[in-house]
VOVEX-624017 format. One record per residue (C-alpha): x, y, z; residue number from 1; residue in one letter. Coordinates in steps of 0.001 Angstrom, whole numbers, plus 500000, padded with zeros to 6 digits. Layout:
BEGIN
+--------+--------+--------+-----+------+
!     c1 !     c2 !     c3 ! pos ! code !
+--------+--------+--------+-----+------+
!      X !      Y !      Z ! NUM !    A !
...
+--------+--------+--------+-----+------+
***
This chain:
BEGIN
+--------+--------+--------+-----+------+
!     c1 !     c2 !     c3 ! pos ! code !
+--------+--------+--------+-----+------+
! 559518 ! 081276 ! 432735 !   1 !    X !
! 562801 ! 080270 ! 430762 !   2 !    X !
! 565183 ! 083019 ! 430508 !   3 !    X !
! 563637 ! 085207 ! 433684 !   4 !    X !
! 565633 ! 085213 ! 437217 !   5 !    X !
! 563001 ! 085512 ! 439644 !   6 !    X !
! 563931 ! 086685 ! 443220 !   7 !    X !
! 561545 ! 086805 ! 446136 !   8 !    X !
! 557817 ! 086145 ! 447434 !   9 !    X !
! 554311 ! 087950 ! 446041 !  10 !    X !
! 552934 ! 086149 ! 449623 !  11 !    X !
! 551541 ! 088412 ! 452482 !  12 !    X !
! 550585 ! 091728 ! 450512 !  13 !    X !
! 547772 ! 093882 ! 452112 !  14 !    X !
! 548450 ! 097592 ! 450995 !  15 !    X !
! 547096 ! 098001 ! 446828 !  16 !    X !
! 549542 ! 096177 ! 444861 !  17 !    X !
! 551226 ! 097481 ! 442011 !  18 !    X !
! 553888 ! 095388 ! 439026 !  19 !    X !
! 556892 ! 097731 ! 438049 !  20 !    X !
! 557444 ! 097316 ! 434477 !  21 !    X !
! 560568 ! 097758 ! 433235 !  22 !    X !
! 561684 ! 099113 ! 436523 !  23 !    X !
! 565607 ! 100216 ! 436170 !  24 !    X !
! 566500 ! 101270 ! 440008 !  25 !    X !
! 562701 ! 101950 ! 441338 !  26 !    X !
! 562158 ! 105738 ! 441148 !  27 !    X !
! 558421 ! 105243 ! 439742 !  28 !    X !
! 558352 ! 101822 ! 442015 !  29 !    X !
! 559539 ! 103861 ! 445264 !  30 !    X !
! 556782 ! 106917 ! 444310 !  31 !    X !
! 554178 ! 104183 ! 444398 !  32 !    X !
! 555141 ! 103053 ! 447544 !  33 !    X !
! 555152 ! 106673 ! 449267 !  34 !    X !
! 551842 ! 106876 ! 447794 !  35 !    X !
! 550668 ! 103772 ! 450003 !  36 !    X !
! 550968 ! 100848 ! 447284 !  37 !    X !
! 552921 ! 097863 ! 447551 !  38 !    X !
! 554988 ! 096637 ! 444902 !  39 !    X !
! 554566 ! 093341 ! 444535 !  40 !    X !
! 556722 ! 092431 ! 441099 !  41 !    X !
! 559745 ! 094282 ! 439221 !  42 !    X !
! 560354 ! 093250 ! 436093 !  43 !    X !
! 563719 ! 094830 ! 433713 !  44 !    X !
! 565790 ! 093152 ! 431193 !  45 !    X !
! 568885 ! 095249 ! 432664 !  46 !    X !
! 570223 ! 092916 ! 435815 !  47 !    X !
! 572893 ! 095946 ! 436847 !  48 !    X !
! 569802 ! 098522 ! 436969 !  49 !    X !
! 568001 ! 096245 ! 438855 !  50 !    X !
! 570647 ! 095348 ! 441307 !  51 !    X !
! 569342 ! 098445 ! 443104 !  52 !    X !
! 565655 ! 097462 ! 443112 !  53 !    X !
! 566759 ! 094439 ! 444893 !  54 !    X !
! 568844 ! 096331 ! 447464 !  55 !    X !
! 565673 ! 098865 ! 448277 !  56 !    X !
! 563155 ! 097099 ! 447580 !  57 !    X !
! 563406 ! 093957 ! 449575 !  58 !    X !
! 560180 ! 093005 ! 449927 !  59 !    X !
! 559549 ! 092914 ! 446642 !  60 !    X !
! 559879 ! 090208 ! 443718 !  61 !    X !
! 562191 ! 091595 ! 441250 !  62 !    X !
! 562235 ! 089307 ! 437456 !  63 !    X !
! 565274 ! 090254 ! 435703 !  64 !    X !
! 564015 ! 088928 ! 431577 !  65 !    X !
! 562622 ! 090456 ! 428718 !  66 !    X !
! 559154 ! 091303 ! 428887 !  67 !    X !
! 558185 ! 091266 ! 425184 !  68 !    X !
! 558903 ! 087229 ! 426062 !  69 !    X !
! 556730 ! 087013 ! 429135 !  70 !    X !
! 553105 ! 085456 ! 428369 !  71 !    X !
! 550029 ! 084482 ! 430685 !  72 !    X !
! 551543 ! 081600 ! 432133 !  73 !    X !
! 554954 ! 083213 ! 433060 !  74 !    X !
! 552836 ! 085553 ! 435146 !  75 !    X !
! 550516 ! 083352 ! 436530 !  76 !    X !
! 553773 ! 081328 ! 437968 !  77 !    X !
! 554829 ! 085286 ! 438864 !  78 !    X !
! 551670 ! 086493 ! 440556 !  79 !    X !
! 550221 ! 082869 ! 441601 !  80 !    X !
! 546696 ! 084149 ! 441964 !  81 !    X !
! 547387 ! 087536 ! 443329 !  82 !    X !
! 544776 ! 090541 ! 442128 !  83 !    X !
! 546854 ! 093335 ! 441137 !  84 !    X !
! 545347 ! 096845 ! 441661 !  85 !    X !
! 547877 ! 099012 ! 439472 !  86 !    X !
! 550984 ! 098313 ! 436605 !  87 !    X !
! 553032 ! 101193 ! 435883 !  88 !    X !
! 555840 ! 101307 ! 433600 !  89 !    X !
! 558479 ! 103446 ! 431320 !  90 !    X !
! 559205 ! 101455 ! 428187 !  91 !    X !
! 562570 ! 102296 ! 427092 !  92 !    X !
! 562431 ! 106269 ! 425430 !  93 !    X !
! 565624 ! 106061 ! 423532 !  94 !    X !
! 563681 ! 105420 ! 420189 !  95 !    X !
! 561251 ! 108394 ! 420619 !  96 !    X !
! 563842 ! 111288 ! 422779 !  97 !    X !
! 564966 ! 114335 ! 421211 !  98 !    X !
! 568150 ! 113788 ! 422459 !  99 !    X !
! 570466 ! 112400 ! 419708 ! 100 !    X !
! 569165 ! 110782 ! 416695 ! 101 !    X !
! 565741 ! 108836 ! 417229 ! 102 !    X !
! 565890 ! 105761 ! 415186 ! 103 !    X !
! 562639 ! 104438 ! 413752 ! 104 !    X !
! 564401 ! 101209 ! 413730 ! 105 !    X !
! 565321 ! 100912 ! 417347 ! 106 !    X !
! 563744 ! 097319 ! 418792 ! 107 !    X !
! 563187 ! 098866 ! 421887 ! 108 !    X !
! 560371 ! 100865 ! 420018 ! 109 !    X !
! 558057 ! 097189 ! 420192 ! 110 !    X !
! 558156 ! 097107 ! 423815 ! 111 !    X !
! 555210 ! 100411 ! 424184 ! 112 !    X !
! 553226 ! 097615 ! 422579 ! 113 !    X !
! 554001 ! 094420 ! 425280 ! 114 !    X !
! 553771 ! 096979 ! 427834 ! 115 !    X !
! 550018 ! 097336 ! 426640 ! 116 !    X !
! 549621 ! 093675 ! 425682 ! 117 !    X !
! 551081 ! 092899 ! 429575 ! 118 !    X !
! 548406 ! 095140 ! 430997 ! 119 !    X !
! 545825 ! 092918 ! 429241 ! 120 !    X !
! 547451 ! 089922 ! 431044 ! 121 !    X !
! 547738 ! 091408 ! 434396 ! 122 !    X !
! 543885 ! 093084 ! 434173 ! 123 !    X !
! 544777 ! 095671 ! 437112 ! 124 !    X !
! 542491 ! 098547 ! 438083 ! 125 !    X !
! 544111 ! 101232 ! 436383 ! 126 !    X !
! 548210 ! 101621 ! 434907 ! 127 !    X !
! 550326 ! 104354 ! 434232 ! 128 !    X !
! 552697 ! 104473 ! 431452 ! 129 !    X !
! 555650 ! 107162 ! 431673 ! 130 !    X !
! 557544 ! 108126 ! 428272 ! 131 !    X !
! 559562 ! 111515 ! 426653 ! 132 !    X !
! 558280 ! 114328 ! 425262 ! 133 !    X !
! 559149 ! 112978 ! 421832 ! 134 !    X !
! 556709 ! 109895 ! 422292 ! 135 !    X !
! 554136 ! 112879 ! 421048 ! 136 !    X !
! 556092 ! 114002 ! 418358 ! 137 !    X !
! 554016 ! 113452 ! 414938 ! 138 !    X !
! 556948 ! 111225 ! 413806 ! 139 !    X !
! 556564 ! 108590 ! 416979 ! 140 !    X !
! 552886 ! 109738 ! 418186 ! 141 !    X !
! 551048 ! 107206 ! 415822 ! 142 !    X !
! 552690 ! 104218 ! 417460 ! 143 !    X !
! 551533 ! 105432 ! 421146 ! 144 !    X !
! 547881 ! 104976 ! 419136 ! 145 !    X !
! 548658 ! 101503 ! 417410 ! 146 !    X !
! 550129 ! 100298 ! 420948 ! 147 !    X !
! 546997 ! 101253 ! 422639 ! 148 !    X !
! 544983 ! 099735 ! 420058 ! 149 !    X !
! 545961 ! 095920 ! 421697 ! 150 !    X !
! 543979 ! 096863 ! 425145 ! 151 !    X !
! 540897 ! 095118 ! 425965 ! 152 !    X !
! 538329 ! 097658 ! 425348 ! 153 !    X !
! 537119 ! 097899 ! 428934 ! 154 !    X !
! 539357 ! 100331 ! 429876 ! 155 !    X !
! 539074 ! 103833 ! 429712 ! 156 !    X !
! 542539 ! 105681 ! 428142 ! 157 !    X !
! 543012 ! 109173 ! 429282 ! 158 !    X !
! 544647 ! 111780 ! 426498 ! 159 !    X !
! 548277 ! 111714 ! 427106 ! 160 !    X !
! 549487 ! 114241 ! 429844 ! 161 !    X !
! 552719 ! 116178 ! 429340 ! 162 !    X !
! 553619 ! 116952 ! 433221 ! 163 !    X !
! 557044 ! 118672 ! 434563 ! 164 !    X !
! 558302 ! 117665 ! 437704 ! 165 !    X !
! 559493 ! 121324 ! 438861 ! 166 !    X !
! 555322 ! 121487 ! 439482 ! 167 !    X !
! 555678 ! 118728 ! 441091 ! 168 !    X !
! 557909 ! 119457 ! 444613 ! 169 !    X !
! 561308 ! 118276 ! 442680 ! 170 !    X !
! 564275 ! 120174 ! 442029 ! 171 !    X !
! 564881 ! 119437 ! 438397 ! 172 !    X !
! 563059 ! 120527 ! 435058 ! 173 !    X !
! 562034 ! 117504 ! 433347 ! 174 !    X !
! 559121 ! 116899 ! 431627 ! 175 !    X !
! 557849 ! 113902 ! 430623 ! 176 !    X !
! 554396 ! 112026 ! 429053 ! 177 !    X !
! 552102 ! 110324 ! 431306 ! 178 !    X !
! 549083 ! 108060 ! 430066 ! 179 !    X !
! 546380 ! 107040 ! 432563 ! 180 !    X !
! 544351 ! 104198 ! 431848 ! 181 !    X !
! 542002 ! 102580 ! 434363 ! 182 !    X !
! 539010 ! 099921 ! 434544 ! 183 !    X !
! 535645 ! 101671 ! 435259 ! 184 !    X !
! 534462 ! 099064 ! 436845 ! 185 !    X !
! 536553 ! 099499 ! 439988 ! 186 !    X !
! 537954 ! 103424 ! 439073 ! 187 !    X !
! 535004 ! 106023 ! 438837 ! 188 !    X !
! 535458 ! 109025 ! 435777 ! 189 !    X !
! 539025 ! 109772 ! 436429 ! 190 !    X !
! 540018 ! 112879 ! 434242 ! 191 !    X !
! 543199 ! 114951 ! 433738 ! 192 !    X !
! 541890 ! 117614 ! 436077 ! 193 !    X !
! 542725 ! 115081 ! 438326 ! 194 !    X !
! 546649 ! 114432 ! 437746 ! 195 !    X !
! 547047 ! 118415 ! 437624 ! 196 !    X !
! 549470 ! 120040 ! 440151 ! 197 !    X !
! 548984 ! 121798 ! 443609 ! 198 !    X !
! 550194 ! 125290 ! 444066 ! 199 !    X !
! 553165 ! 124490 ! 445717 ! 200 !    X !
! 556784 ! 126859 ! 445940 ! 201 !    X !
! 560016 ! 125986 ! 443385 ! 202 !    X !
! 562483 ! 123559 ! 445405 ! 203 !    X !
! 565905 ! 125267 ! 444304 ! 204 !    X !
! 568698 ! 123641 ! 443697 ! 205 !    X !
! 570027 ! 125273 ! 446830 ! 206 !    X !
! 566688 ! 123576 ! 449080 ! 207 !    X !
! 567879 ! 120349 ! 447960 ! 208 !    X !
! 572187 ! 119910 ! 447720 ! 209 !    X !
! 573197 ! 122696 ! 450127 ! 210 !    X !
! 573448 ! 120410 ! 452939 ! 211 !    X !
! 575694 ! 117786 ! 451537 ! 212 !    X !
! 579220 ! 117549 ! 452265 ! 213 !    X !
! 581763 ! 117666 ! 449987 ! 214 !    X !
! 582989 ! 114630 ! 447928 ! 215 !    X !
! 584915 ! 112597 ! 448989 ! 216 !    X !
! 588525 ! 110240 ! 446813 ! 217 !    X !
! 587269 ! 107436 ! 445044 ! 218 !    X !
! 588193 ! 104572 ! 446591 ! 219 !    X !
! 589803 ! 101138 ! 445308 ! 220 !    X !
! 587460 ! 098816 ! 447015 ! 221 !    X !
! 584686 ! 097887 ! 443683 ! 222 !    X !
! 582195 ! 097398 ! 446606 ! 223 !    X !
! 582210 ! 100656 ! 448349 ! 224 !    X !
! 579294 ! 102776 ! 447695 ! 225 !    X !
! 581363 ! 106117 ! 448416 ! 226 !    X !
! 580126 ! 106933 ! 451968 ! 227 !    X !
! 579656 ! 110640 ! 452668 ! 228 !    X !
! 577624 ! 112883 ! 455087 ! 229 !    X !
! 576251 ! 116116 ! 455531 ! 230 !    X !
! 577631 ! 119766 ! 456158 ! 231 !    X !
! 578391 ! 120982 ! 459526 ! 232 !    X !
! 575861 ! 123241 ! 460744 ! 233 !    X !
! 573663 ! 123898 ! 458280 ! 234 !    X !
! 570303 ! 124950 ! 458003 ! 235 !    X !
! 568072 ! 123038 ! 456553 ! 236 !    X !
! 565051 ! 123313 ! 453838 ! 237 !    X !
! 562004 ! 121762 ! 454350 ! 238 !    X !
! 563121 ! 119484 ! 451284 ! 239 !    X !
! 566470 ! 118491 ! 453105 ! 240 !    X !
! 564412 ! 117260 ! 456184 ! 241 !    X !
! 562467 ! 115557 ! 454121 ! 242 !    X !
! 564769 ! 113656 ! 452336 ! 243 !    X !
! 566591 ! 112811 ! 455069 ! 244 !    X !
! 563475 ! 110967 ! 456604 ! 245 !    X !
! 563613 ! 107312 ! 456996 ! 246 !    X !
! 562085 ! 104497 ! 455029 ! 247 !    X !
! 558306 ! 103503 ! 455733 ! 248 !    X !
! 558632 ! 099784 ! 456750 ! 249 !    X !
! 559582 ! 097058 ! 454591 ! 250 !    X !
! 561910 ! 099527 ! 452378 ! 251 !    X !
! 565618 ! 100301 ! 451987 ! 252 !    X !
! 569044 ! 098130 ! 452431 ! 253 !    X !
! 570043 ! 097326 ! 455848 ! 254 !    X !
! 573365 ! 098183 ! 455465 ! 255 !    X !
! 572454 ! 101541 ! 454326 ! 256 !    X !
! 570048 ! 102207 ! 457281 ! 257 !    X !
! 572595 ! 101402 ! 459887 ! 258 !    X !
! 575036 ! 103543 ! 458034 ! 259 !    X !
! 572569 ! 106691 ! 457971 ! 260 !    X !
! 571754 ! 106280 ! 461992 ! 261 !    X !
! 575665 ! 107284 ! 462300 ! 262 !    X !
! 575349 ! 110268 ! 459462 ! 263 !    X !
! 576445 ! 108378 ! 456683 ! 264 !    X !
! 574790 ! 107974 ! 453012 ! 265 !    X !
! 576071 ! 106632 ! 449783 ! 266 !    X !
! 576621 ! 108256 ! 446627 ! 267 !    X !
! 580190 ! 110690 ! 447368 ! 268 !    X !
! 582699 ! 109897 ! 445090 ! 269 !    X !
! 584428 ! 112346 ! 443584 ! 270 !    X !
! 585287 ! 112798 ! 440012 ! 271 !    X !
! 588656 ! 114119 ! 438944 ! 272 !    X !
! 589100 ! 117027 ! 436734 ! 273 !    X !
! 592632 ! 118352 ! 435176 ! 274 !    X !
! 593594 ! 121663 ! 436485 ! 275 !    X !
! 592527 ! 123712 ! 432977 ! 276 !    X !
! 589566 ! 122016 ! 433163 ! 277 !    X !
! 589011 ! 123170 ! 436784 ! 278 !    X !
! 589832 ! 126490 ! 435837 ! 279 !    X !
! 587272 ! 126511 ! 432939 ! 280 !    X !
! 584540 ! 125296 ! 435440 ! 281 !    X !
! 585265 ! 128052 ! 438063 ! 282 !    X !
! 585124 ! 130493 ! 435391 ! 283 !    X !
! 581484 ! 129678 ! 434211 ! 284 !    X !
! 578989 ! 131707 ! 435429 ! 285 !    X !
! 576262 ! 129462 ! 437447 ! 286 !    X !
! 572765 ! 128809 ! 434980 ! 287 !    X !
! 575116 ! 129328 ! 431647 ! 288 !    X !
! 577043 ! 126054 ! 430062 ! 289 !    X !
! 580674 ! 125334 ! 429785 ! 290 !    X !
! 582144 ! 126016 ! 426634 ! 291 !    X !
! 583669 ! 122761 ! 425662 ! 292 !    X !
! 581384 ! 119765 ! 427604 ! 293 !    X !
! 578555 ! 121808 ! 427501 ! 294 !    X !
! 577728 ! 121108 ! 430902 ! 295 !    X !
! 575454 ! 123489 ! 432407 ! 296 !    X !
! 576827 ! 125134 ! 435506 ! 297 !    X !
! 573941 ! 125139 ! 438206 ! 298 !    X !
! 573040 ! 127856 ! 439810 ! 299 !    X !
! 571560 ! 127940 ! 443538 ! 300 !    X !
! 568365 ! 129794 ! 443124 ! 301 !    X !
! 567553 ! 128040 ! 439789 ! 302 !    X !
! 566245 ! 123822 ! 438741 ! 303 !    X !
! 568322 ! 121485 ! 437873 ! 304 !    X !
! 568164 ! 120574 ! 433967 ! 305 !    X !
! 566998 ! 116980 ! 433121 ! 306 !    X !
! 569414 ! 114713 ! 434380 ! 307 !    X !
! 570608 ! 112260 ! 431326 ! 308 !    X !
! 570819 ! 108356 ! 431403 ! 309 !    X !
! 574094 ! 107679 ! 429245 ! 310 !    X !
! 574200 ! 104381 ! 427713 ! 311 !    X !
! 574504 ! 101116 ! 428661 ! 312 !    X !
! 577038 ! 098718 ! 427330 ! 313 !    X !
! 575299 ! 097190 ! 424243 ! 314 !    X !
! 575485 ! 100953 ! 422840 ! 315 !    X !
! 579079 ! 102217 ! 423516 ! 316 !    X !
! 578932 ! 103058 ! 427052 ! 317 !    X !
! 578835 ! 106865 ! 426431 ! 318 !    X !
! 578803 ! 109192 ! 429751 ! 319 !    X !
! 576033 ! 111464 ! 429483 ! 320 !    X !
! 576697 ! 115238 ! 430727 ! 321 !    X !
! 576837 ! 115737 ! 434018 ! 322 !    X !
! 575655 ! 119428 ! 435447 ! 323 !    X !
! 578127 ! 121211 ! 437203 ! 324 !    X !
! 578403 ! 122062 ! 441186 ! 325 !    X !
! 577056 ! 125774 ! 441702 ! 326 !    X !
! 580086 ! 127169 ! 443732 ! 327 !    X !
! 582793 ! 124021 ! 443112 ! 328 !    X !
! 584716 ! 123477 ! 439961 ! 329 !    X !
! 583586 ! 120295 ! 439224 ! 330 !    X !
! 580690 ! 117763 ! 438575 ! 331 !    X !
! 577753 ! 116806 ! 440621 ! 332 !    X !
! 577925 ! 113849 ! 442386 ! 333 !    X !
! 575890 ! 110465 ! 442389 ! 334 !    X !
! 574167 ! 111711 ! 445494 ! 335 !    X !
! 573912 ! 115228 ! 444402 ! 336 !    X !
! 572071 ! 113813 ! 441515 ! 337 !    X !
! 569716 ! 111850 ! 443806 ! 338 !    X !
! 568653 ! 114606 ! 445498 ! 339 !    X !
! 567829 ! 116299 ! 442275 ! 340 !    X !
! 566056 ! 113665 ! 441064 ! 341 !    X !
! 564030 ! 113391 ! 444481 ! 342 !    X !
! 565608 ! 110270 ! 445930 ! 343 !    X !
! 565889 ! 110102 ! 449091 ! 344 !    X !
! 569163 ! 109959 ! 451229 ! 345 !    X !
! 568237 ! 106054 ! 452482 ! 346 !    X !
! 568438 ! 105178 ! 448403 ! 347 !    X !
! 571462 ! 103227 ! 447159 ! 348 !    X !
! 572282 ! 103133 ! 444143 ! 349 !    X !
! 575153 ! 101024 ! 442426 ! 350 !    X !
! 579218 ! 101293 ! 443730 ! 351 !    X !
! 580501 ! 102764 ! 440151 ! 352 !    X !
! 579472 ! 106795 ! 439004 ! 353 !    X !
! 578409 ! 105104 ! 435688 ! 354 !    X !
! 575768 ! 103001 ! 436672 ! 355 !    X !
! 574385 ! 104914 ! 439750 ! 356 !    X !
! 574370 ! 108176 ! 436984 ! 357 !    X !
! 572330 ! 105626 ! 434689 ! 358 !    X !
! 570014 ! 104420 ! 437385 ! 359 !    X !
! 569116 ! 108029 ! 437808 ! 360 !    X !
! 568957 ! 109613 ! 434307 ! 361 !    X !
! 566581 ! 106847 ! 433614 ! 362 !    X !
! 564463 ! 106955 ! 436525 ! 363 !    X !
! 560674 ! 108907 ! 437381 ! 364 !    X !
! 561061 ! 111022 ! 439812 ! 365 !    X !
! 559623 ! 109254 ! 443399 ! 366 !    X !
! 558220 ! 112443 ! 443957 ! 367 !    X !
! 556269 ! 113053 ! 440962 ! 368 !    X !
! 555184 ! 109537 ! 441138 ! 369 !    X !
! 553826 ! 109542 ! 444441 ! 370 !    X !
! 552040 ! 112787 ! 443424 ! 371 !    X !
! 550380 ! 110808 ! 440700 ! 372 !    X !
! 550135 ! 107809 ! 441874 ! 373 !    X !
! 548850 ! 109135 ! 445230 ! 374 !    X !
! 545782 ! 110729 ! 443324 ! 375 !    X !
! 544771 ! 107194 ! 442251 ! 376 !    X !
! 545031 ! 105754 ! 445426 ! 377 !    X !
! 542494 ! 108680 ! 446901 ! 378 !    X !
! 540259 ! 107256 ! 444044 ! 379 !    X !
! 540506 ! 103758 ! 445444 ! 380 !    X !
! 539905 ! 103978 ! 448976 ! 381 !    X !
! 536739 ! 106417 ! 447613 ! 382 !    X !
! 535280 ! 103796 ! 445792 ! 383 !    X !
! 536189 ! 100711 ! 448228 ! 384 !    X !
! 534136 ! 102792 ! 450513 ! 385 !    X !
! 531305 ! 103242 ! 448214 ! 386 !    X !
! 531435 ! 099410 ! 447428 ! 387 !    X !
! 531299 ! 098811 ! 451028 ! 388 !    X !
! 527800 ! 100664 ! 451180 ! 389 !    X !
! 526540 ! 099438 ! 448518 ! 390 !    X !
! 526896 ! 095968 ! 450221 ! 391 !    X !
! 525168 ! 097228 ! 453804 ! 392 !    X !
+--------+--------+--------+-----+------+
***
């Protein structure tokens, strides 16, 4: 355990448990939970990503360390005993995305193979692994096959699934790999047919900002979280509603919660813009990009475009770009963003644009994961029941 700072308890957990590999802010951690797990362990190397896991998450034990240093006896200290029914995890995608240069030599490239060798640690029922596109690229695909090479050969590996999240009830187009994996001993025939999704309608961009109020200054305190609220009577979509639901029990940062009984959620900071560049941003025409940033203006009947991470510190903290409000000349805010993403309004993220903007470019979608996720579960409580007759 050198090296790892462990906060929290893995004691009292009845729901299906699930370990968050690297976890950043807990979009594929908070889509398990919708989908009835419980997250019992977070683990990311990136302590200001994680701040937010902590804040949301509070039931959970969140391990801020390295995994490709973690061995069987760190998590046996970790889990103390505790059967684990599901890991999921998005190694880091920088060395396999189309964005930018992909660099064969990027370190982060080894972790798709801990992730694997963790999995054979933790022996769960099934895990998910979320990556880019460019994971199945012909350049990168053949280490996705020498990573899965390390798993015991009990479980049975699904062919990777490219899914968008547009299918999926969320607001943005952004597609992204998805590998199934799961122990046949506990998880009957699972099959892609299974992960496919529901006719369901588009969620606009319009369904799922309209309702926000307007930024509002950034403000000198380094703690505030930019407090904001909603429009003045407004209709709302049936996405709105729902993402102005409360937490199910256990989830989401006090301080937060009290703030949203009184109308208030994080995430409204504004983002000042020169005059020309104002100008510019009225003069683009909604679902076409601005000339010089290349920031695509939204528009409200359309998806929003993939939202991008940025970089962290240790590689030039570089801004990614931000789209651009549908009918106001400027850039979306963290919030904004959230909603894109499919976070919901409870969610807080981190008190600076950067990092909250990072948190969320990074992130699964919660609602794609709980679509996933939730299929699994269905298979679970199916075969728990056929277990149980087995036994009568």
């Amino acid at each position: 355990m050198c090296g790892l700072k462990v906060i929290g308890s893995t004691a009292m957990i009845k729901k299906p448990s699930i370990v968050d590999l690297f976890s950043g802010c807990g979009g594929f951690g908070l889509g398990a939970e919708l989908a009835g797990f419980r997250t019992v362990a977070a683990v990311d190397i990136d302590a200001t990503l994680q701040s937010s896991y902590r804040l949301n998450f509070p039931h959970a034990r969140t391990i801020t360390g390295d995994l490709s240093k973690m061995d069987a006896e760190s998590w046996q200290m970790i889990l103390n005993g505790l059967e684990v029914d599901g890991v999921i995890g998005g190694p880091p995608c920088q060395g396999y995305s189309r964005m930018g240069k992909s660099d064969k030599d990027d370190p982060r490239r080894s972790l798709l193979g801990h992730f694997f060798r963790t999995v054979n640690i933790i022996r769960p029922k099934f895990f998910i692994m979320e990556n880019v596109e460019g994971l199945m690229d012909e350049r990168n695909r053949y280490e996705l096959e020498n990573a899965i090479q390390v798993l015991d050969k009990h479980y049975v590996v699904l062919e990777p699934m490219i899914v968008d999240a547009s299918l999926y009830g969320v607001p943005t187009k952004r597609k992204r790999v998805i590998l199934v994996g799961y122990d046949p001993e506990h998880i009957t025939s699972l099959t892609a047919e299974d992960f496919k999704p529901t006719e369901a309608p588009t969620i606009t961009v319009h369904d799922a900002i309209s309702d926000l109020a307007d930024p509002i200054s950034q403000s000198k305190d380094k703690d505030d979280f930019g407090w904001g609220g909603y429009a003045k009577n407004h209709d709302l979509s049936a996405y709105a509603i729902r993402m102005r639901e409360k937490p199910v029990d256990g989830l989401g940062w006090a301080e937060s919660l009290q703030k949203q009984n009184h109308g208030l959620i994080s995430g409204f900071f504004d983002t000042q813009h020169t005059i020309a560049v104002r100008k510019r941003y009225l003069e683009t025409e909604p679902g076409t990009v601005d000339s010089i940033s290349r920031a695509k203006k939204l528009a409200w009947d359309g998806l929003c475009p993939t939202l991008r991470a940025g970089t962290g510190s240790d590689k030039g903290s570089h801004q990614a770009v931000r789209p651009l409000h549908p009918e106001q000349p400027r850039v979306i805010t963290v919030r904004e963003a959230a909603r894109l993403q499919g976070f919901p309004d409870w969610f807080t993220f981190h008190p600076t644009k950067w990092h909250s903007f990072r948190m969320i470019g990074n992130s699964v979608s919660p609602l794609l994961s709980e679509a996933i996720l939730g299929r699994i579960r269905k298979r679970l409580e199916l075969n728990n029941i056929d277990s149980s007759r087995k036994v009568m």
